[in-house]
C-alpha positions in Angstrom: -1.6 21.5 3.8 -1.7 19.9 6.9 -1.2 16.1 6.7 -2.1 15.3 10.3 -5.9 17.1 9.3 -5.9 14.9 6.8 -5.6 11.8 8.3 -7.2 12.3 11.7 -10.5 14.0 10.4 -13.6 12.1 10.8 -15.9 14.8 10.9 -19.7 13.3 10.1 -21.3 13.6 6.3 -17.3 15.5 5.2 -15.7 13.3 2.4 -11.6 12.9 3.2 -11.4 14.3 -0.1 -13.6 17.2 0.3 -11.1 18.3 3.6 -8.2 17.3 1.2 -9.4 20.2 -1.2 -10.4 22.6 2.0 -6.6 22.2 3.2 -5.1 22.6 -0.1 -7.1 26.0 -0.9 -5.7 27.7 2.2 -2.0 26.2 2.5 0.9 28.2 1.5 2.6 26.0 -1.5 2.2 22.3 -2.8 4.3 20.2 -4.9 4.1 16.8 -6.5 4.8 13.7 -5.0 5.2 10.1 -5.3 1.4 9.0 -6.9 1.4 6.0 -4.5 1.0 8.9 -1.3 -1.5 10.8 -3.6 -3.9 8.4 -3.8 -3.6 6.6 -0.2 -4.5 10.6 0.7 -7.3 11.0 -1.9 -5.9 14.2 -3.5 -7.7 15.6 -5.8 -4.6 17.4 -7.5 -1.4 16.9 -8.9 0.6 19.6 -7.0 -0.1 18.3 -3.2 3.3 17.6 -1.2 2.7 18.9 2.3 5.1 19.1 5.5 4.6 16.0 7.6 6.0 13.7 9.8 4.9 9.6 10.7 6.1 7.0 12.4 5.0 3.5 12.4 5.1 -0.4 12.4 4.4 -2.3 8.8 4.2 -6.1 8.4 5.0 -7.2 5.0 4.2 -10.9 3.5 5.6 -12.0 0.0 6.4 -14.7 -2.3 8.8 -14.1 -4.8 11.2 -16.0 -6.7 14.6 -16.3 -5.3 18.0 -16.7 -5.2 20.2 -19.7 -5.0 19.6 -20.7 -1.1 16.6 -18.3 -0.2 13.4 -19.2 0.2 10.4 -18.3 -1.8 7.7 -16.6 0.9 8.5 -14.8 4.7 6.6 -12.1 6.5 8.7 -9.4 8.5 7.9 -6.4 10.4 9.7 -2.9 10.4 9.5 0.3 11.7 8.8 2.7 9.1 9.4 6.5 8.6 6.9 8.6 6.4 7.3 12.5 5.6 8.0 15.2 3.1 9.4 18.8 3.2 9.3 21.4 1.4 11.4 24.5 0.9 11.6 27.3 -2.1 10.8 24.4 -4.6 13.0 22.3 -2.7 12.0 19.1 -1.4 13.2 16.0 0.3 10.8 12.9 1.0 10.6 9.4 1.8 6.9 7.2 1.5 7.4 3.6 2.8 4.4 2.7 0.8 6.3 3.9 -2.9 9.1 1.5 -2.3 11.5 4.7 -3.3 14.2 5.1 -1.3 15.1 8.4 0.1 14.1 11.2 -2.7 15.7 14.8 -2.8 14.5 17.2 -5.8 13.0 20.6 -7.1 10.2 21.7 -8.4 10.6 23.2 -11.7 6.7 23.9 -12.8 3.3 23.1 -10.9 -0.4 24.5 -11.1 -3.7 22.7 -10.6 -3.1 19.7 -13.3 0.8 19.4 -14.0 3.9 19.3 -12.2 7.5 18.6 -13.0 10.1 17.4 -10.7 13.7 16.8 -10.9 15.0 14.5 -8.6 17.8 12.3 -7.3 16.7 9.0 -5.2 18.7 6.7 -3.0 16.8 3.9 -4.4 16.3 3.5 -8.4 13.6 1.7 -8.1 11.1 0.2 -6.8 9.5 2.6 -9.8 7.4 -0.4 -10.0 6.4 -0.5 -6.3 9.4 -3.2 -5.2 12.4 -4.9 -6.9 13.7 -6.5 -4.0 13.0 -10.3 -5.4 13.9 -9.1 -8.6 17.8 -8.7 -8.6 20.6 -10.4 -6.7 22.4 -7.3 -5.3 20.4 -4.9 -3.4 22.2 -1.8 -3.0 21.4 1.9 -2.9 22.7 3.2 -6.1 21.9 6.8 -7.1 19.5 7.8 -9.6 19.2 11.4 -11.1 15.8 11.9 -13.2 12.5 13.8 -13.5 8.6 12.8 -13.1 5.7 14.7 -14.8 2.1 14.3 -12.5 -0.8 15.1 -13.5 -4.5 14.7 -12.7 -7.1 14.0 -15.2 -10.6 13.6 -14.2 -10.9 11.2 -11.2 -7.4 10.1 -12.2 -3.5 10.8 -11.0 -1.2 9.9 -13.9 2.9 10.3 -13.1 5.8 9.5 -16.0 9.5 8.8 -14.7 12.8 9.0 -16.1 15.8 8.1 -14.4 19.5 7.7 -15.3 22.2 6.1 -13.1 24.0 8.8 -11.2 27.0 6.9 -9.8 28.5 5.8 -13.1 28.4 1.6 -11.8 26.4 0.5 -14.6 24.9 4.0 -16.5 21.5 2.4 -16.6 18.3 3.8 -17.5 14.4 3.0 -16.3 11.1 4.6 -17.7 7.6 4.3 -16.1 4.3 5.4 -16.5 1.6 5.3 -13.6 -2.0 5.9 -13.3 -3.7 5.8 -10.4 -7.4 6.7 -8.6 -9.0 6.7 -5.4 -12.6 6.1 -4.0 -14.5 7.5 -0.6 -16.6 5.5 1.3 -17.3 7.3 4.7 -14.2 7.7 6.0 -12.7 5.0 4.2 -10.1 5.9 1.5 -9.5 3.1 -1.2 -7.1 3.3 -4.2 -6.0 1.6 -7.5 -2.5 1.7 -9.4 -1.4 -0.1 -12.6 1.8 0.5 -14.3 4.8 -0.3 -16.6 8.5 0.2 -16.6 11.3 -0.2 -18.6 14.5 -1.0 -17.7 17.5 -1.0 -19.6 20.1 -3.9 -20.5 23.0 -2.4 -18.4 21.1 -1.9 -15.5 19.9 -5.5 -15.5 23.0 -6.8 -16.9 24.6 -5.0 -13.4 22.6 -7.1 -11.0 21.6 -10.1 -12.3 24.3 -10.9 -15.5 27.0 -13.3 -14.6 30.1 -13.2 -16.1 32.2 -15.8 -17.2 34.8 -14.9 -14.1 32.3 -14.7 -11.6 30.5 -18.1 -13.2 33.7 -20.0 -13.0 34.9 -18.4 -9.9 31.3 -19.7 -8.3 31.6 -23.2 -9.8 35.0 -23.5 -8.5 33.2 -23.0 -4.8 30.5 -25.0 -5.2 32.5 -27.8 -6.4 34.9 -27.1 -3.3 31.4 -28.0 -0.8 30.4 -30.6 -3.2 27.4 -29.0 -4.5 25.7 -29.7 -7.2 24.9 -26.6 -8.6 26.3 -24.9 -11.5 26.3 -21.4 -12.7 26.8 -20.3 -16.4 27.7 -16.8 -17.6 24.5 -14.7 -18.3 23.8 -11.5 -20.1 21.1 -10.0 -19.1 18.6 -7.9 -21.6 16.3 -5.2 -21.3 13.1 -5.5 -20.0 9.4 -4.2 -19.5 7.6 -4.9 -16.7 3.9 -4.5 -15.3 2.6 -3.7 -11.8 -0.5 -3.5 -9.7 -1.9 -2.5 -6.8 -5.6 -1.9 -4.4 -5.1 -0.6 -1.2 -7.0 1.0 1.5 -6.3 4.1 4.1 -8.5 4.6 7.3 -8.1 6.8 9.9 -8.4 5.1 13.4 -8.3 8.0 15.5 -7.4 11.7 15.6 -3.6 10.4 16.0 -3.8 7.1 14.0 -3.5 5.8 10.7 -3.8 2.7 9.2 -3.5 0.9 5.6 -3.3 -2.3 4.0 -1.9 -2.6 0.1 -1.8 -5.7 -2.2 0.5 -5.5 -4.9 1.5 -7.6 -7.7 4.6 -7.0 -10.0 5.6 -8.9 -12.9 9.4 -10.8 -13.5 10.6 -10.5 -16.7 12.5 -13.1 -18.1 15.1 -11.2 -18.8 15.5 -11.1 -15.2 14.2 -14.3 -13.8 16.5 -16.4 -16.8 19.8 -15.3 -14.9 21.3 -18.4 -13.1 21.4 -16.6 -9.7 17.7 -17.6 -9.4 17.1 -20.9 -7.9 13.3 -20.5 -7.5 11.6 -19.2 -10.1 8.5 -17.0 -10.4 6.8 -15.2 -12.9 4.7 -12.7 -10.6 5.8 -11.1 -7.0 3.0 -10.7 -4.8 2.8 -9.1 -1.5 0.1 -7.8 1.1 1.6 -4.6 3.4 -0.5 -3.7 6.5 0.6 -1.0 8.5 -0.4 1.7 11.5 1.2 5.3 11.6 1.2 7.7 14.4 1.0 11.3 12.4 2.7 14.2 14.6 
């Protein structure tokens, strides 16, 4: 399939899904990918990872709760890097818009409904779209797993399960993910709602305190005559719940842009750890973003 086709089409009275479908019929091999590109593309099946290549500028707003000395809400904008390749089931990929890190995996099964993929990401997770708010350290840690896609009806459903590859904290995180899109004109917008588990030891890893590191900080604090205090911390597991509505558009025959809302909740298993000085039950954020496609 040829992702630049897809985006820079705005052929009169064609759907963006209809030359979705076209493209797929005729291109050599498709694979899943990350449900949040699926639906910003309008695909209308779960084996669809093409060859591509973008380049562009996001601004991101957010409030989230915080750390001890951050603030709550900032805006920043980044240069971001979109693409996916794919070789002899092989395939390596990256989608700003997932909040995944760098992913590398194979394709072990795909038709028209179902595919299954087994992976390794840079990133654990942002599963649920974006974590940073969520944990103290933020650190690429390796994650080895599989996802199942599928497409049912006007729907794009995708189950993950990942397991710490690195051996810092052997964590675990399970999520489900349905998405859909809708055409109007030229105008591609979609939906996603979600959950994930995550397990003790991974949240234990970046937000727990032990006592060391709580004395050890209280010993500092007292040393700059702050008032704060920190006290040991365990964390639990947790389940958390995610949302999104976003929109694609294709400018020009080059050009690309999309705006996404998102809103993820903080369990308190999370948000109960000292290290949070301001905090905040939901994370929201808007993403706006143009992409030149080569």
């Amino acid at each position: 399939m040829n992702n630049k086709n897809l985006h820079k089409s705005r052929i009169p009275h064609l759907s963006l899904a209809a030359m979705i479908f076209a493209g797929a019929s005729v291109s050599g091999g498709s694979f899943a990918s990350d449900i949040s590109h699926n639906v910003r593309s309008g695909t209308q099946q779960a084996g669809s990872s093409e060859d591509y290549l973008e380049i562009g500028l996001m601004h991101l707003m957010r409030d989230e709760p915080t750390f001890l000395g951050k603030g709550g809400s900032y805006t920043n904008t980044s240069l971001i890097v979109n693409g996916s390749y794919n070789w002899n089931n092989l395939f390596i990929e990256s989608y700003s818009e997932s909040g995944h890190g760098l992913v590398v995996g194979y394709n072990a099964f795909d038709n028209e409904r179902w595919s299954l993929d087994f992976m390794v990401t840079t990133d654990w997770g942002e599963v649920s779209f974006e974590h940073d708010g969520r944990y103290f350290f933020d650190e690429d840690k390796l994650m080895a797993g599989g996802r199942l896609s599928g497409y049912i009806g006007d729907y794009i459903v995708q189950f993950a399960l990942n397991q710490d590859a690195t051996g810092d904290h052997n964590g675990t995180t399970a999520s489900a993910l349905i998405g859909r899109s809708w055409q109007y004109r030229n105008w591609n917008f979609h939906g996603i709602v979600g959950a994930e588990y995550v397990s003790a030891k991974l949240n234990d890893y970046y937000v727990g305190v032990s006592a060391e590191d709580a004395a050890a900080l209280n010993d500092y604090y007292a040393r700059v005559s702050a008032e704060t205090r920190i006290d040991a911390y365990e964390a639990d597991a947790s389940v958390g719940f995610s949302s999104e509505f976003g929109v694609t558009y294709p400018i020009s025959e080059d050009w690309v842009f999309r705006a996404t809302a998102r809103a993820v909740t903080v369990p308190d298993e999370i948000s109960d750890s000292p290290y949070y000085g301001y905090k905040k039950s939901v994370l929201t954020s808007l993403r706006t973003s143009i992409s030149y496609v080569f």
